[in-house]
N, C-alpha and C positions, 0 to 999 in steps of 0.2 A: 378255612378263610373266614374273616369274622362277617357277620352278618352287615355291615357297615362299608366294609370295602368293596367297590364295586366297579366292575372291567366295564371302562366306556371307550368303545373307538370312535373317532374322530375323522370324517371323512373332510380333506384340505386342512394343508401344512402353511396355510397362509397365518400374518398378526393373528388373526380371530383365533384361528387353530390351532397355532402353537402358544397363544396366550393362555387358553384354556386348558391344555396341556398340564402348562406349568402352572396352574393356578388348582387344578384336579389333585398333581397331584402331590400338590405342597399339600392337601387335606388328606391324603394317603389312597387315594383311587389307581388304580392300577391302568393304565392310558396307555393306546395304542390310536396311531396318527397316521393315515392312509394319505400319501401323496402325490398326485399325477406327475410331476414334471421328473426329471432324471437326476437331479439333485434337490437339495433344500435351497433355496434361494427366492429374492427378488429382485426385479429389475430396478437398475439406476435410478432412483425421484428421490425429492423430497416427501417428506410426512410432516404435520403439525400434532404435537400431541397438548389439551386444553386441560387444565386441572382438573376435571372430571374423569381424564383417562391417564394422568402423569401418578394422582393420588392410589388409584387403584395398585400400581405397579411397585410405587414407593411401598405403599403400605404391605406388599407382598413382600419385602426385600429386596428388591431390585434396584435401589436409589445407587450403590456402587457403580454397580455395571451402569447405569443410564447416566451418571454422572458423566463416564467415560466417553460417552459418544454423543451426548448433549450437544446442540447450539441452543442459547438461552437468547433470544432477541429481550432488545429493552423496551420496544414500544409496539403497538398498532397503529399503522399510518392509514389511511385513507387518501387519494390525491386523484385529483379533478384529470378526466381524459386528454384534454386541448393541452394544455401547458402543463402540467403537473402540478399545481395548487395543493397544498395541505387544506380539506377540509375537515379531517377530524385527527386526534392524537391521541392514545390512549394507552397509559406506561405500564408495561407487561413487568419483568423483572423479578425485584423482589417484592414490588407493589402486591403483586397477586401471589406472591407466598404469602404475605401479610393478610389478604383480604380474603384468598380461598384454602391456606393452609398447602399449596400446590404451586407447582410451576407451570408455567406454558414454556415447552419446550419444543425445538427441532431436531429431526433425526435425518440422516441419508436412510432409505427404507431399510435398504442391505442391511446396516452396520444393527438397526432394532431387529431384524428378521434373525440376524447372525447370534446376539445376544438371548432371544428365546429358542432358540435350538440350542446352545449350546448353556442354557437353567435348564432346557428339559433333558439334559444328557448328561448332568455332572452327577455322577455319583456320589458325590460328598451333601449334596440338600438334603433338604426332608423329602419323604416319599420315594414311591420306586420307579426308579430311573424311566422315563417316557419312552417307548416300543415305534421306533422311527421306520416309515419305510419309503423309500422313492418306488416309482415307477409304478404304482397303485391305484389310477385313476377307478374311484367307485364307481361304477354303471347303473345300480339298485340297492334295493333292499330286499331281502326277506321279511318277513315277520307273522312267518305261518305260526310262532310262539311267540306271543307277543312280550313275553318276560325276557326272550332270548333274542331279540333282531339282530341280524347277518348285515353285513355290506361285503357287497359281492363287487371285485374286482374285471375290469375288461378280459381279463385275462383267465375268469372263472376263480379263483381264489374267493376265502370266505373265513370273513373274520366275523367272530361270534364276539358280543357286549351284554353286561344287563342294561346297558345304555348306548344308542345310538346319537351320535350328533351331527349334523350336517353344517359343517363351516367351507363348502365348497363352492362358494360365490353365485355370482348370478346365475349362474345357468346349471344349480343346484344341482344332481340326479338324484340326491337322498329327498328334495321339496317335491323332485316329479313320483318318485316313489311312494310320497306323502296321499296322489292324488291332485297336487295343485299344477297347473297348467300354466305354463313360463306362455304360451298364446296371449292367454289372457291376462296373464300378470304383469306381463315385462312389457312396459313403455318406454318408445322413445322419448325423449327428453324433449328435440324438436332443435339441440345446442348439441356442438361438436366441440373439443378439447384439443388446443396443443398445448407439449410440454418439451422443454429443453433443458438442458444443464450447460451453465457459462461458467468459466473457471474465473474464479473469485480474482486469484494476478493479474489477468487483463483486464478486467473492471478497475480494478486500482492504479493501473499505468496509464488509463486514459483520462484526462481532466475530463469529458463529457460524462463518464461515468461512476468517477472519484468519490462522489457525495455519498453512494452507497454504502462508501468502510465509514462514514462520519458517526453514526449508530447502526447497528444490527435491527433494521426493522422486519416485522411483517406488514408485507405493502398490500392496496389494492387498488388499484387505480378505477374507476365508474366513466365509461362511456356509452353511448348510443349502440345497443344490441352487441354491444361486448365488455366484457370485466379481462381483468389481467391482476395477476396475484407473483409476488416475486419474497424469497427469503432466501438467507445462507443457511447452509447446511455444513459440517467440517469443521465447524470454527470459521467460514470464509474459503472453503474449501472450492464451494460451487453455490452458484447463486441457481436455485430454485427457483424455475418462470412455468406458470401454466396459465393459460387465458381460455376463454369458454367463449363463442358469438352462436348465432342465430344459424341454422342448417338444414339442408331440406337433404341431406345427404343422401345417398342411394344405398339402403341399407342389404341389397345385396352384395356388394361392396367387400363387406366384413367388418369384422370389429376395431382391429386396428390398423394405420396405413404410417408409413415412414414417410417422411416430408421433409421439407429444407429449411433452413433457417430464411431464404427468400420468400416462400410463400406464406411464412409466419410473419415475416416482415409487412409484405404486402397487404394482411389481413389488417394490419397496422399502422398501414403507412400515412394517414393523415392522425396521427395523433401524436405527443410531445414527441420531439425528434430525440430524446432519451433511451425513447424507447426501443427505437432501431441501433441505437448504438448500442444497445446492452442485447441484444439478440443478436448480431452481427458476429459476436463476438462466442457464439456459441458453440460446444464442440461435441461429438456423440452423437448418436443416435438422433433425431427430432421427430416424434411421432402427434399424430392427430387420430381421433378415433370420435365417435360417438357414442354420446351417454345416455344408455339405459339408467331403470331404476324400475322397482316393483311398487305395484298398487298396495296402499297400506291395507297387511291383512294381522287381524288378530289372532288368528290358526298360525301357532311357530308348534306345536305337539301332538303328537298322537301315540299315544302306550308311552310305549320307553324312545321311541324315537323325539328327537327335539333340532329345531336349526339355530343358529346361529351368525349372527355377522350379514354378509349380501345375501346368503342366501336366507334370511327371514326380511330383513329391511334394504334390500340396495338403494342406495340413493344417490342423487345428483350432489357434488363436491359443494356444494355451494354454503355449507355452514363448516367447513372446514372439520365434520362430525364421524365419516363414514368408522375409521380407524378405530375410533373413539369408543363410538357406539357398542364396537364387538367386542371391545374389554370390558367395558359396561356388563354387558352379556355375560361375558367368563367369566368375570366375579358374581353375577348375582348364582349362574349356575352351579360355581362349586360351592358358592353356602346353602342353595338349597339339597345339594346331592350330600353334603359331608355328614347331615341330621338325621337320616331317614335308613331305616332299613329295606333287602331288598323288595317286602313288599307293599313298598310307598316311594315308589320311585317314580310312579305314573303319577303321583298327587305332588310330588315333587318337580316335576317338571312343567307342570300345570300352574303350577306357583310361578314358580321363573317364568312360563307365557305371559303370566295376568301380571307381575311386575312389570316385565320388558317390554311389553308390546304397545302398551298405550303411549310411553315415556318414547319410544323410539322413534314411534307412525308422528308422533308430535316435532320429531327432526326431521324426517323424511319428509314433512310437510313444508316444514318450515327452510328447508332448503331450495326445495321446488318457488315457495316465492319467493327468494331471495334470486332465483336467477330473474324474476321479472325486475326486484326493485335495482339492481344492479346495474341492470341496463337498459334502464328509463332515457329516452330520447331528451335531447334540453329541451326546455318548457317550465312549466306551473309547477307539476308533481314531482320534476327532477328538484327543481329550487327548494322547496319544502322539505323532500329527502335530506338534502343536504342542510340543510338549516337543525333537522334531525338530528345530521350523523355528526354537528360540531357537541353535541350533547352525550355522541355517541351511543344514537336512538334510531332511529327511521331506514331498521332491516326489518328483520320478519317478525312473528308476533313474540315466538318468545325470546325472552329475556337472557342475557350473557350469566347474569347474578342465579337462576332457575337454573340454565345449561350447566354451567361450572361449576352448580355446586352437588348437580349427580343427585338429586333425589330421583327416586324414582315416582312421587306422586306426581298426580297433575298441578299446572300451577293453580294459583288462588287470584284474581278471581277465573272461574272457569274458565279455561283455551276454548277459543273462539275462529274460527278462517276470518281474515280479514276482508275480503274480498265475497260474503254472500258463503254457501253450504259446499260450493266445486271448489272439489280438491285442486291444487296450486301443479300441480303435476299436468294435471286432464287440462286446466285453462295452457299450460306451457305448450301445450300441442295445437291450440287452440291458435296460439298469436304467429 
């Protein structure tokens, strides 16, 4: 085997994980992909994918396959909580193929989950075909050889890599095997989440809802300690709704809880009466849960082990980034693994830390305040936001033009908290 080729397993079959996959071993890495659940899949949502993470994919070859399962909205709307007011507009389309060489697109998560399992399975690409397994949940690591780390299955099974990755979300086992402690890392957010899926026909057959086929937006509506966020997905398939408010939830509880479209309502129900009509009409599953997210740490390596995706950065939805971010990741990792023989693969991964980590903890920041400016009570600082967002300006500190355009330096002039030296996460727990 050449000195270059190098066996990384992959603990989580999630985007992050099977991105990286196929991206390993389009550079000819030999990948194996450990996954807890009993098939490959993901549940019913919408995804937004932003030119920083559509380019990565195109530029991989995947522009066919993503063509196929694309919704391409034309614009970003912003609209006032009370009536529904346009206060900002901003044309997605081919504007931003123009402006960032990429598209901002939508996906049903399935239909992107579907299409990276089956690039890491075709035998006809470049590289050797990805080493799939379900029912694999990693429970640790080895790395009594640090050249050779193990992940060790619940089940006692032990798959050897010269590279270990952990893309198995928040509640990591490859980050606890690190040494890092989810105690200490994983905060609550202090904000709960629902989401539903409304079938696109019934939105169309009601005049209170009709507006919505007029353009394919990405929406967000800004009220008092709650946001709400809506797109199609299918072509018009199913309208995408998820909203975030303020929660003191009992996190004994658990992670996630199934709920009705009533209670979604009701969390709603003094604001545009649009909005219950287009929840009303929801069908499926309707879950609420609470959001965690890790304190930003710039430790993602150690030896040949490295994490990725939630488990190095989880963060609060609120820059529309999480997705995003863990392609980010999978590209920078397989060009730093595809250069290096195998012994500098620890100075390799080390690389990928020191690119990734700064560029990410700077989204995971800036997410955490975005759920504050989001849901600014009316007053002085809401009025101003909004006079911001007609500029479409007065979110977090950084910039759309910086975000979407995927470097990984910091910006210029230096990233700054806007709010004094506490992190936007610690204040979120705070209000």
């Amino acid at each position: 085997m050449s000195n270059h080729i190098h066996r990384v397993v992959i603990a989580g079959g999630g985007l992050g994980g099977l991105t990286a996959a196929y991206l390993l071993r389009s550079v000819g890495m030999k990948v194996t992909v450990l996954e807890q659940a009993n098939e490959l899949g993901e549940v019913g949502a919408g995804i937004q994918t932003a030119p920083n993470a559509s380019r990565i994919l195109i530029n991989a070859g995947l522009r066919p396959q993503l063509e196929a399962i694309k919704t391409q909205p034309t614009s970003q709307v912003r609209r006032r909580w009370s009536d529904g007011k346009i206060l900002a507009s901003r044309p997605l389309g081919d504007t931003l193929w123009q402006e960032f060489g990429a598209p901002y697109w939508h996906f049903h998560r399935a239909d992107l989950h579907q299409m990276l399992v089956d690039v890491c399975s075709d035998p006809a690409l470049p590289g050797p075909v990805v080493d799939l397994h379900t029912n694999s949940k990693v429970a640790t690591a080895d790395q009594s050889n640090p050249a050779l780390p193990v992940a060790i299955t619940e089940d006692g099974r032990r798959y050897e890599g010269d590279v270990l990755i952990g893309a198995d979300g928040v509640h990591s086992r490859v980050r606890a095997a690190m040494g890092m402690s989810e105690e200490e890392d994983l905060l609550f957010s202090g904000q709960m989440v629902f989401r539903a899926m409304v079938p696109g026909e019934k939105l169309k057959a009601d005049p209170a809802t009709r507006f919505l086929w007029d353009s394919f937006h990405s929406t967000m509506w800004y009220g008092p300690g709650r946001h709400l966020v809506h797109y199609f997905i299918r072509g018009g398939e199913y309208l995408n709704v998820a909203a975030a408010l303020s929660s003191d939830v009992n996190l004994d509880k658990g992670w996630t809880e199934e709920t009705t479209a009533e209670e979604f309502i009701r969390a709603f129900g003094d604001w545009d009466s649009r909005i219950a009509s287009i929840l009303e009409k929801a069908e499926g599953p309707i879950l609420k849960w609470a959001l965690f997210a890790h304190r930003c740490n710039p430790v993602w390596v150690q030896g040949h082990v490295g994490l990725l995706g939630d488990a190095a950065h989880a963060m609060v939805p609120f820059q529309a980034q999480g997705a995003s971010q863990a392609i980010e990741d999978a590209a920078v990792l397989a060009e730093e693994l595809a250069v290096v023989d195998k012994d500098q693969i620890s100075a390799a991964l080390l690389r990928y830390g020191a690119k990734r980590a700064k560029r990410a903890g700077m989204v995971q920041e800036a997410s955490a305040q975005n759920a504050h400016l989001y849901q600014l009570p009316d007053g002085p600082e809401q009025e101003l936001r909004d006079e911001k967002l007609a500029r479409f300006e007065g979110e977090s500190d950084v910039s759309y033009e910086w975000l979407w355009n995927g470097k990984h330096e910091p910006m210029s002039p230096a990233y700054v908290f806007s709010k004094g030296d506490r992190p936007a996460l610690a204040r979120l727990q705070d209000e």
